[in-house]
C-alpha positions as CSV (number, residue, x, y, z in Angstrom):
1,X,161.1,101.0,23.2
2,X,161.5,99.2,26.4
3,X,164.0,95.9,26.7
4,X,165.0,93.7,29.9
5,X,166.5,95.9,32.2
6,X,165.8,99.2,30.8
7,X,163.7,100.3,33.9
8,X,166.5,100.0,36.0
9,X,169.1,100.8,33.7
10,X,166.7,104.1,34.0
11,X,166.9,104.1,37.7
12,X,170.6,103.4,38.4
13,X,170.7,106.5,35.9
14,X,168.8,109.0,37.9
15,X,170.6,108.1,41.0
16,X,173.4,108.5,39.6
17,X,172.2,111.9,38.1
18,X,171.5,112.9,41.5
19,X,174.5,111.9,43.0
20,X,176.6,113.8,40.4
21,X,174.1,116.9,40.8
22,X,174.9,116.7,44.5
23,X,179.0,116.2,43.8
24,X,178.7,119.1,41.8
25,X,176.4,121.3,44.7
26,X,179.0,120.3,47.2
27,X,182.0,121.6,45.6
28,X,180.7,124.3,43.5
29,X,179.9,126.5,46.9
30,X,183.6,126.6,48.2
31,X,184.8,127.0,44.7
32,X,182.5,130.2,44.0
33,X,183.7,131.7,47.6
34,X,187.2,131.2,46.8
35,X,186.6,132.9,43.6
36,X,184.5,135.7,45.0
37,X,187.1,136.5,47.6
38,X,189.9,136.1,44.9
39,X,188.6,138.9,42.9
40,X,187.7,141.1,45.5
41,X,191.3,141.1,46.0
42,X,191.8,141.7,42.2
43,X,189.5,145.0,42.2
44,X,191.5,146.1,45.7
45,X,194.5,146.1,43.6
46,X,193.6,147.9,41.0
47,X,191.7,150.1,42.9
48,X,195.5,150.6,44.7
49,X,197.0,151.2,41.3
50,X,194.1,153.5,40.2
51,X,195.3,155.8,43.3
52,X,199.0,155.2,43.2
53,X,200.1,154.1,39.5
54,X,197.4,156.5,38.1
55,X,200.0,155.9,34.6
56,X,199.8,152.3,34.6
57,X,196.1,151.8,35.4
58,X,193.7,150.4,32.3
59,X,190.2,151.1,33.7
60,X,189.0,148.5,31.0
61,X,190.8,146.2,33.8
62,X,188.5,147.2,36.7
63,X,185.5,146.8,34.7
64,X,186.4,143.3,33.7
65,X,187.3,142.5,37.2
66,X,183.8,143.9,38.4
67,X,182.3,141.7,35.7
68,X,183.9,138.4,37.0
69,X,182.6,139.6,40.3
70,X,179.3,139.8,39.5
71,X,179.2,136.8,37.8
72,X,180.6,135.2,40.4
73,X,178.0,136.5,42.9
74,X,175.4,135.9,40.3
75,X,176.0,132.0,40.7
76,X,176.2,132.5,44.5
77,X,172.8,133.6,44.5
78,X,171.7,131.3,41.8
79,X,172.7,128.3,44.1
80,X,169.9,128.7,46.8
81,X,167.0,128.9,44.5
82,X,165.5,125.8,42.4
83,X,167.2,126.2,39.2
84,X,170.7,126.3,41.3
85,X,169.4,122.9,42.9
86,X,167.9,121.4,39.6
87,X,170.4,122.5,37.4
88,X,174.3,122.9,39.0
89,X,175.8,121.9,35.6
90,X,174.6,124.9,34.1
91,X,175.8,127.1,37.5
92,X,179.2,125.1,36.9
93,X,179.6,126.5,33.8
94,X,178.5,129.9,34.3
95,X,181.0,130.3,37.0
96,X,183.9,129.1,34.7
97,X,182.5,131.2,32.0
98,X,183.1,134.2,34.6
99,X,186.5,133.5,35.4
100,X,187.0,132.8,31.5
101,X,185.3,134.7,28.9
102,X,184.6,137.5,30.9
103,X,188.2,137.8,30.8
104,X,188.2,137.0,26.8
105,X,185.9,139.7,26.1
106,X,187.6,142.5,28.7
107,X,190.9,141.4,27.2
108,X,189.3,141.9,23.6
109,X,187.4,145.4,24.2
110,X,191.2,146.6,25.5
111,X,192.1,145.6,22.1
112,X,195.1,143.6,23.3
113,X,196.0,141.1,20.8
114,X,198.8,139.2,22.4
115,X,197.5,137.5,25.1
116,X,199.3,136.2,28.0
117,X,200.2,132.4,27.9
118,X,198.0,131.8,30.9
119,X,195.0,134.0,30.3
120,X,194.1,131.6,27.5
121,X,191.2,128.8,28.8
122,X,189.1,128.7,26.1
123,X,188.5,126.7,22.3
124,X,190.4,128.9,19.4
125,X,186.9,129.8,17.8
126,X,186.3,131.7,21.3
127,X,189.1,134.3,21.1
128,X,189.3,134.0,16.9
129,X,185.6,134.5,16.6
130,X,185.6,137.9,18.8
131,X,188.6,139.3,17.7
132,X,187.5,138.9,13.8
133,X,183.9,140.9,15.1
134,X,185.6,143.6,16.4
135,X,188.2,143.9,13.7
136,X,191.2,143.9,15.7
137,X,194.8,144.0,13.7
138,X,197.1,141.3,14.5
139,X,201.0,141.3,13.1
140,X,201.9,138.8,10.7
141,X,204.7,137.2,12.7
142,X,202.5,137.5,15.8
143,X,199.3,136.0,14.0
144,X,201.5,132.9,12.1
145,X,202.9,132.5,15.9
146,X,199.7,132.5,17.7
147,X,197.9,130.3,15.1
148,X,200.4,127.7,16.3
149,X,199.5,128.2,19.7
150,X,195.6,128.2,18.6
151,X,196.4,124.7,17.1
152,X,197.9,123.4,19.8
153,X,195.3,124.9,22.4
154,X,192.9,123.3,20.4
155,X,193.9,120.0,20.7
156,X,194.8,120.6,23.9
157,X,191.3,121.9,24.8
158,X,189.8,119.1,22.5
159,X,192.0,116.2,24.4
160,X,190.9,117.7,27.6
161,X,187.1,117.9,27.0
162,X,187.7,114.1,25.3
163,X,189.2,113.2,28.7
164,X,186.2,114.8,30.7
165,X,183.5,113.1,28.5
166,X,185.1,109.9,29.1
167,X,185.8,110.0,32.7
168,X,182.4,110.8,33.5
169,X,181.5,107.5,30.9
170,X,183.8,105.8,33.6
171,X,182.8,107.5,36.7
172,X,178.9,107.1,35.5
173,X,179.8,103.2,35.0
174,X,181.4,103.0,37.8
175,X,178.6,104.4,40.3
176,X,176.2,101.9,38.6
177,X,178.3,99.1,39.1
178,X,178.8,100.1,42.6
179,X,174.8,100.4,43.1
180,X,174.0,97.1,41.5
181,X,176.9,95.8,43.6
182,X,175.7,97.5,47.0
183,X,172.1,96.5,45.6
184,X,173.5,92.4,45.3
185,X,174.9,92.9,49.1
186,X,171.9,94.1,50.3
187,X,169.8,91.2,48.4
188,X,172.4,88.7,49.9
189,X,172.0,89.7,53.3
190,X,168.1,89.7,53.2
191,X,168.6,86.2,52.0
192,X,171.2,85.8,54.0
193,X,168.9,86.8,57.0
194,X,165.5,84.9,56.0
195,X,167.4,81.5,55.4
196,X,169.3,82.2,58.7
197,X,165.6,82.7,60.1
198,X,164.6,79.0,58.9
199,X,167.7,77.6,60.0
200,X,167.3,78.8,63.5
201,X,163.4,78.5,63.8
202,X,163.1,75.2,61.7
203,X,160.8,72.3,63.7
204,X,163.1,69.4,62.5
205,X,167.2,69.5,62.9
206,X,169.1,70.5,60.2
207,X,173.0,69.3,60.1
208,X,176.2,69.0,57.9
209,X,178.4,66.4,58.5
210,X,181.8,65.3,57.3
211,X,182.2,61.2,55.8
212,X,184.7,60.7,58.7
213,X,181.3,61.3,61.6
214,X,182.0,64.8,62.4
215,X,178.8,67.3,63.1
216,X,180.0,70.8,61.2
217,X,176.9,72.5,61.8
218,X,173.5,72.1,63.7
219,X,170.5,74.4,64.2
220,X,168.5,74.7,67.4
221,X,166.2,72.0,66.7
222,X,168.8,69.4,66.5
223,X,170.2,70.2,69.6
224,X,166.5,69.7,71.2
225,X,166.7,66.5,69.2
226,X,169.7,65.6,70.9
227,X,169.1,67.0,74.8
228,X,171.9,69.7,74.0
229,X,172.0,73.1,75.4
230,X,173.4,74.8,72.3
231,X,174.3,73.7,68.4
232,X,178.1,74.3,69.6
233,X,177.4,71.4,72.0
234,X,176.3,69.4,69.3
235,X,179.5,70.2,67.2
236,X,181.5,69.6,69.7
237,X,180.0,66.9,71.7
238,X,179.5,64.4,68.9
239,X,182.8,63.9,66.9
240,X,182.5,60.4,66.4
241,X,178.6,59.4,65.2
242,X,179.2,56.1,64.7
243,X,179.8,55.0,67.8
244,X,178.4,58.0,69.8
245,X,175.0,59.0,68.6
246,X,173.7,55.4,67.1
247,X,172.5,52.8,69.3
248,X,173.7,50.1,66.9
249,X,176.7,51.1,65.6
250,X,176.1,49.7,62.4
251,X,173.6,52.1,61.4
252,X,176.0,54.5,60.4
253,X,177.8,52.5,57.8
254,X,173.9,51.2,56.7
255,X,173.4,55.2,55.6
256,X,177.1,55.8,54.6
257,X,176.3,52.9,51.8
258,X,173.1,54.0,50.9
259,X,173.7,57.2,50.5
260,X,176.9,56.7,48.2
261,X,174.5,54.8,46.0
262,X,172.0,57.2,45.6
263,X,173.5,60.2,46.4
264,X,170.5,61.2,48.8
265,X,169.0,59.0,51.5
266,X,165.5,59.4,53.2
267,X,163.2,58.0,55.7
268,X,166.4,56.5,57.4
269,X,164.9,55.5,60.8
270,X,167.2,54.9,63.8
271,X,167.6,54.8,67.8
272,X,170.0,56.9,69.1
273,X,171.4,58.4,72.6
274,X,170.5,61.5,73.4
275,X,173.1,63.9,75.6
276,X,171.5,62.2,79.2
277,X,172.0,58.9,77.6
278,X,168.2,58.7,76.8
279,X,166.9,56.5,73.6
280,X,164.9,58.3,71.2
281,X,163.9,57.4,67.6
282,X,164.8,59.7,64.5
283,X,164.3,60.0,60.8
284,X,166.9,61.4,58.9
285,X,166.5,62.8,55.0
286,X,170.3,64.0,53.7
287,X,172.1,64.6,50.4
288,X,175.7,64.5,50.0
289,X,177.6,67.4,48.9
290,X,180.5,67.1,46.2
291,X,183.2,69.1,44.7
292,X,184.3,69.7,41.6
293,X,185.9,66.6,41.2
294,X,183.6,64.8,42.5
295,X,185.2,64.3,46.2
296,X,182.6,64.0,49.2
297,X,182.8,67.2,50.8
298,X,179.9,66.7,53.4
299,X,176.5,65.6,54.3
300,X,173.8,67.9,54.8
301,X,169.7,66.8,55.4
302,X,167.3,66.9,57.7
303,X,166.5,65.1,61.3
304,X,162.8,64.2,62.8
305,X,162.2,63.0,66.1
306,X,159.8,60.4,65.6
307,X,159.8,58.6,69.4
308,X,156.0,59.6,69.6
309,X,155.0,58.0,66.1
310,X,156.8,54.8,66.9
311,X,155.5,53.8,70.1
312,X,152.2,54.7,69.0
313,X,152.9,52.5,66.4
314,X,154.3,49.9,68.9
315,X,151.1,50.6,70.6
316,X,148.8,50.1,67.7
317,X,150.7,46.4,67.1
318,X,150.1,45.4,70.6
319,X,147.0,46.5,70.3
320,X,146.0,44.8,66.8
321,X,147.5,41.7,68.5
322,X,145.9,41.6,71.9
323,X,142.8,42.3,70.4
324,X,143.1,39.4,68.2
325,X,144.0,36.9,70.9
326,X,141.6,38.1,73.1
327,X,138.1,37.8,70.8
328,X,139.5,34.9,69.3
329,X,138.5,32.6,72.1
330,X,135.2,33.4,72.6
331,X,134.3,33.8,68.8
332,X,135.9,30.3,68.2
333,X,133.6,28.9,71.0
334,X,130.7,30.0,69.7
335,X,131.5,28.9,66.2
336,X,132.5,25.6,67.2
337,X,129.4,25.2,69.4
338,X,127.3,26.6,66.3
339,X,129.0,24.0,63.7
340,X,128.1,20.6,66.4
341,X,124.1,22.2,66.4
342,X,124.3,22.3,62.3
343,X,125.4,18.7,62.0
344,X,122.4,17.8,63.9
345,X,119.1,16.2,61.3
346,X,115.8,17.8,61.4
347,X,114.4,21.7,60.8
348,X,114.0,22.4,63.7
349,X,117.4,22.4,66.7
350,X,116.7,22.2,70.4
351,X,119.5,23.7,72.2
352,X,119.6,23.4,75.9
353,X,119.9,26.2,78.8
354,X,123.8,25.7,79.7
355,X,124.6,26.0,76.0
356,X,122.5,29.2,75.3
357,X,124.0,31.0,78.5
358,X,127.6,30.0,77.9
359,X,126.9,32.1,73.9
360,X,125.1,34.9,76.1
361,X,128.4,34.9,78.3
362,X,130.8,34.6,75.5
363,X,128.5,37.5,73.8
364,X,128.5,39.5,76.3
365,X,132.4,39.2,77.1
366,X,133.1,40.1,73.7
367,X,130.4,43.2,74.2
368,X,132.9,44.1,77.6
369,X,136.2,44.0,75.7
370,X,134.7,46.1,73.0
371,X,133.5,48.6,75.3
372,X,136.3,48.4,77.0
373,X,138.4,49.6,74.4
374,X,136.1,52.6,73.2
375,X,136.0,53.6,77.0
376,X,140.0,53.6,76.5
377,X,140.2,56.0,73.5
378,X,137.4,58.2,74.7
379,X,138.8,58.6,78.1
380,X,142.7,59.7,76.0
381,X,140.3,61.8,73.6
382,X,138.5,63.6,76.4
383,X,139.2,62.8,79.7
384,X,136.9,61.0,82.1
385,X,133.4,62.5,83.0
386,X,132.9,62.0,86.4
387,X,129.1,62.3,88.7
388,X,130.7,62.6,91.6
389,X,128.4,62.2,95.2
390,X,128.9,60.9,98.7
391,X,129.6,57.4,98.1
392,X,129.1,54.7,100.9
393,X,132.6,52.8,100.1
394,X,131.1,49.5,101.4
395,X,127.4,49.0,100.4
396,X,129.6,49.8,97.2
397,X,131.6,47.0,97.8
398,X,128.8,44.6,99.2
399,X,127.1,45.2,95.6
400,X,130.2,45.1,93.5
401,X,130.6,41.5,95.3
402,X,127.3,40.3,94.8
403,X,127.7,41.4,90.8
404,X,130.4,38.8,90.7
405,X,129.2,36.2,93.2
406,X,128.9,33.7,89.8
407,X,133.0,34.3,89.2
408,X,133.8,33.9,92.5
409,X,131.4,30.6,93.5
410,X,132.8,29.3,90.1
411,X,136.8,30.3,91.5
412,X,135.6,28.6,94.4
413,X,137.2,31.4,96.1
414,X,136.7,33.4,99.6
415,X,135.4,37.0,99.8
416,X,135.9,39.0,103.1
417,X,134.3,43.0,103.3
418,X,136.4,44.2,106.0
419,X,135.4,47.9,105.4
420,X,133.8,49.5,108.4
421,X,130.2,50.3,108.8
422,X,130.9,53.8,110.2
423,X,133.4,55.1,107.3
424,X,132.9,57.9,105.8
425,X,131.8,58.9,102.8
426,X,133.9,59.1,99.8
427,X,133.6,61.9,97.0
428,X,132.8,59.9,94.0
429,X,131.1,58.6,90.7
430,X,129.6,55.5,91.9
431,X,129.8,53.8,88.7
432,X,132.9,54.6,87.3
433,X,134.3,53.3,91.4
434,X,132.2,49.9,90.6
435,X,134.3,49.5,87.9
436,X,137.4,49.8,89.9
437,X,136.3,47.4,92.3
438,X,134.9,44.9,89.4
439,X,138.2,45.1,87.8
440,X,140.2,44.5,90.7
441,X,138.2,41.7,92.3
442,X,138.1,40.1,88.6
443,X,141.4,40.4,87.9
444,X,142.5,38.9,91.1
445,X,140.2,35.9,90.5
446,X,141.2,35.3,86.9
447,X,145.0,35.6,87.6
448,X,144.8,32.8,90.5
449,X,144.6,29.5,90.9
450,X,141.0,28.5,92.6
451,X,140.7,28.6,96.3
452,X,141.9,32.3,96.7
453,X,141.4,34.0,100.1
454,X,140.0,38.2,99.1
455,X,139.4,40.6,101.7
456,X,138.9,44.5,100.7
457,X,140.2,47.0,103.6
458,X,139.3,50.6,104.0
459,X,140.2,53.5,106.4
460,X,140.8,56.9,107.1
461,X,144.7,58.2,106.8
462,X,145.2,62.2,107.6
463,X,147.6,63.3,104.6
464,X,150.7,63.1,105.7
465,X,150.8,61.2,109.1
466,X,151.5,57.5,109.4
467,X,148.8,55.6,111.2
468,X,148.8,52.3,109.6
469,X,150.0,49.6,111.3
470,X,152.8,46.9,110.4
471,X,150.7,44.5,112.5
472,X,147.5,44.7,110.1
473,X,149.6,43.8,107.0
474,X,148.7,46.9,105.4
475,X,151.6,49.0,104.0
476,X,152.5,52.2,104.9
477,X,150.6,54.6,102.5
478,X,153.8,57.2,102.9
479,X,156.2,55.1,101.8
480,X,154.3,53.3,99.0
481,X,155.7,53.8,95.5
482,X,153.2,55.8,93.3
483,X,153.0,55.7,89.7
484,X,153.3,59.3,87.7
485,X,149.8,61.1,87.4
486,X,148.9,63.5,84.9
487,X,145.7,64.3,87.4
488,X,146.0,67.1,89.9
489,X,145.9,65.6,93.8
490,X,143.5,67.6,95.7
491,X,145.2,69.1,98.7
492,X,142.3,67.8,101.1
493,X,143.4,67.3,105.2
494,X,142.4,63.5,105.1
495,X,142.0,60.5,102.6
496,X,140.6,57.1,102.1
497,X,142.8,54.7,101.9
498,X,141.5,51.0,100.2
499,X,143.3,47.6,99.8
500,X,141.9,44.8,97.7
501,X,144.1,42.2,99.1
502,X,144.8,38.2,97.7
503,X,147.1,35.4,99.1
504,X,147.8,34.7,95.0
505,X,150.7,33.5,93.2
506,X,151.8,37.0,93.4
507,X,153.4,39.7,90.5
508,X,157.3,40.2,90.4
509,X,158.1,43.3,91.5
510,X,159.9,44.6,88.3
511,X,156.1,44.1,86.8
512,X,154.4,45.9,89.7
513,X,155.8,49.3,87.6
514,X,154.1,49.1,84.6
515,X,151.1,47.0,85.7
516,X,148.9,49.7,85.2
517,X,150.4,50.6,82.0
518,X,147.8,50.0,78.8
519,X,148.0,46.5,77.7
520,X,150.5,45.2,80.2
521,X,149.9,42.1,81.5
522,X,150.9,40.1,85.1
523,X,153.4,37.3,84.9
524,X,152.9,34.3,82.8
525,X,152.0,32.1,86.4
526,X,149.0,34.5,86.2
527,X,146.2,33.2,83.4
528,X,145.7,36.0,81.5
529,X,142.7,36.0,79.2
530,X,141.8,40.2,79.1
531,X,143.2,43.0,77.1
532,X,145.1,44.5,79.9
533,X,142.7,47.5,80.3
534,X,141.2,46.9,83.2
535,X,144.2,48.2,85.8
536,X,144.9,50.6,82.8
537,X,141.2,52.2,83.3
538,X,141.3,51.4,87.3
539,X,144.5,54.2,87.8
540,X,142.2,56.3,84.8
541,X,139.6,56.7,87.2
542,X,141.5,56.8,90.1
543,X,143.6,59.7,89.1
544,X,140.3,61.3,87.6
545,X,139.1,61.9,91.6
546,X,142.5,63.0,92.1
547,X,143.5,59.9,94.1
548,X,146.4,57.5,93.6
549,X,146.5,53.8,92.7
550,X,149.7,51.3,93.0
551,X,150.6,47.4,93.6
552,X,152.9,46.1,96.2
553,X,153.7,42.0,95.3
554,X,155.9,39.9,95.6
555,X,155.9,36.2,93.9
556,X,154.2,33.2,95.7
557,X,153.4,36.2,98.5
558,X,150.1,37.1,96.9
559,X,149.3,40.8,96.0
560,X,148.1,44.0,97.8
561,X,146.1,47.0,94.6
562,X,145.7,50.0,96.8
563,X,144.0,53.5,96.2
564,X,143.7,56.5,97.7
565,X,139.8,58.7,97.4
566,X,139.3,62.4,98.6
567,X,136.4,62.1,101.2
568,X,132.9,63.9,100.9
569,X,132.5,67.6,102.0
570,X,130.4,66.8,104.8
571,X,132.2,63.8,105.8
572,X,135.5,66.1,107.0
């Protein structure tokens, strides 16, 4: 019949059989040596007396002697074969039996019936039971005072095997509870290990932290979090959360409360500073911790750095909202122009020229935004994919011009092509570069009062050397800010280097940083009516030919969009 537990009640029992086989193993060998050379020095003696006190000597004595001996060297032997190893009990016993009733039964064949004090070892029925088979005479006096002394040797004998059995209950006991206790260790420290594992390996930061604002402990990932170099800098560094770690302050007692009414808090989004005294957004998920008496002892949760999920969010928003302002105009155009036609009498509508082109333009604006915007998420899905030949930089610009001739008659603006007739070719896609160029010619029209003066300017600058003059009110391409690229620069010995230049109302110059940003916008003294792609997808492609694209501006001072194009491999 089995019960819960018995298979290891089972196995602590066998290991515990084996250990008490191998206790036994590793005493019993000294102990039979000692015995062995113990009576050799017996049968020596009385060898000795044999020779010397021929009177004295019992030969019964040396026979007994020899007997122990053997026995003795019987177990000796016994010990290196497989019963020794399987069964040491048994060679345990048979080597007290030798230095016991061997004696007994040499003592009885000498027919000596008063036995020393301490010659008697063994249970009364031993010595009774061969005494009475060899019918040996014992005096009254003697037998009434040795019957006594069997009485009290048998309790004594019984009390002493009653101790054995019950220190080996205990010892047994004992060795079990040790294994299941060693066994509990080693469980703990496994656990121990594999939670230590997570804690230390764990994507989000896991903390504990006292009511007062006090970090007890952090894991790796919290000290990421926080731009630490070590969860001991985050123990130490932040002592006082409130007013160290959130970026308002009030935050702190906002979870405090929430978490006392609840006893567990999630999704608690805040900004906080980071170690370099950066801004990052978090999420924390925590649980507080309570004693017995239901004292706050400390916090403990979970912290997410969620700066990428909200400004994509922030993204999205801007998005939705751009997007809305932006198709709004030319869909409530074309309604409004489509809900005069339907008040008109009659079947059949005429509807003149001018009012059919301005829907095809309003269509087809709304066509360009939308394209616009799928060019935009396919270009951050994939990249750009660029056809890139030996471009001639301004026929490109003569037919970009001529594309928007309508925009700019209409802006009753002037357009100047100042690039050279002999400059080289460029190494490009010709139409994602016609798209640069509309964009920027566009942009400059639609952000300026009519009347603007345009001129486009190209030449060839040797990387690295300054040959620009400050005469031709062209910067100086080495000392022009750049924007961050995530597009290798090709390491080429010379560029081209291109202005699209207005005498605008001009960009402040804390806007010429993130102009080229996705839906950023000029200043408000620039009309805006776009999405605030188009400079987004200009420094796209740009940075896709591994060239460089920035603004220099100033308000009322007009503005100066430059770029920078490797040149053809024939053309160097």
């Amino acid at each position: 019949m089995f019960y819960p537990g018995h298979e290891k009640s089972v196995q602590a029992l066998t290991v515990y059989e084996v250990w008490r086989d191998r206790f036994l193993r590793d005493r019993l060998s000294p102990a039979v040596r000692i015995a062995i050379f113990f009576a050799f020095t017996i049968i020596v003696y009385l060898l000795g007396e044999a020779i010397f006190a021929p009177r004295e000597f019992k030969i019964v004595y040396l026979y007994t002697s020899a007997a122990i001996q053997f026995g003795l060297l019987t177990c000796l032997v016994l010990q290196k074969t497989s019963i020794g190893k399987r069964y040491p009990g048994l060679l345990f016993l048979g080597f007290s039996w030798s230095l016991t009733v061997v004696v007994q039964l040499g003592l009885a064949a000498a027919k000596i019936g008063d036995l020393p004090l301490l010659t008697w070892s063994l249970v009364l029925f031993c010595h009774v039971g061969i005494n009475l088979i060899l019918n040996l005479s014992f005096a009254k006096y003697t037998t009434f005072r040795l019957s006594g002394f069997y009485l009290y040797l048998f309790w004594f004998c019984l009390i002493c095997d009653l101790s054995v059995y019950w220190y080996e209950c205990l010892q047994r006991k004992e060795f079990s509870t040790r294994r299941e206790l060693e066994s509990a260790y080693q469980q703990l420290e496994v656990a121990e290990a594999k939670y230590r594992s997570i804690f230390e390996n764990a994507g989000e930061g896991i903390f504990q932290s006292t009511p007062e604002g006090r970090y007890i402990t952090a894991n790796p990932a919290l000290a990421r979090i926080y731009g630490c170099d070590s969860p001991e800098e985050v123990t130490a560094k932040f002592t006082d959360i409130e007013r160290q770690l959130y970026v308002d302050p009030v935050r702190r007692n906002q979870f405090l409360r929430s978490i006392e009414q609840s006893n567990t808090v999630s999704d608690f989004e805040s900004q906080i500073y980071r170690s370099d005294g950066s801004i990052v957004w978090i999420s924390e998920k925590a649980r507080v911790v309570r004693d017995s008496s239901g004292s706050v002892l400390y916090y403990e949760g979970l912290i997410e750095d969620i700066t990428q999920r909200k400004q994509a969010q922030e993204s999205q928003r801007l998005f939705i909202h751009a997007l809305s302002h932006d198709l709004r105009n030319p869909v409530a155009g074309m309604l409004m122009v489509l809900k005069n036609w339907k008040t008109k009498t009659g079947d059949s509508i005429a509807i003149p020229r001018s009012v059919l082109e301005r829907m095809i333009q309003g269509s087809e604006q709304q066509l360009r935004l939308i394209n616009s915007l799928l060019e935009v998420h396919a270009g951050e899905l994939r990249g750009l994919v660029l056809h890139c030949t030996g471009v001639d930089l301004r026929a490109l610009v003569k037919a970009s011009a001529a594309d928007l001739e309508p925009l700019i008659n209409d802006a009753q603006a002037t357009f100047t092509n100042l690039v050279p007739d002999d400059l080289p070719a460029v190494n490009a896609d010709y139409t994602q570069l016609w798209r640069v160029f509309s964009n920027l010619i566009s942009n400059a029209l639609k952000h300026n009062l009519p009347g603007l003066n345009l001129k486009i300017f190209a030449k060839v600058i040797p990387r690295g050397k300054n040959i620009i003059n400050q005469s031709e009110s062209k910067p100086d391409i080495d000392k022009l800010p750049m924007p961050h690229s995530q597009f290798p620069i090709p390491h080429s010995p010379s560029m081209i280097y291109c202005t699209v230049e207005d005498d605008g109302v001009g960009i402040l110059p804390e806007q010429c940083e993130h102009l080229f940003d996705l839906y950023v916008r000029g200043n408000q003294s620039r009309h805006s009516v776009g999405l605030g792609l188009g400079l987004y997808l200009c420094r796209q492609i740009i940075g896709a030919h591994g060239g460089q694209i920035g603004v220099i501006s100033s308000h009322g001072k007009g503005a100066i969009f430059w770029f920078t194009l490797p040149l053809a491999e024939n053309s160097r």
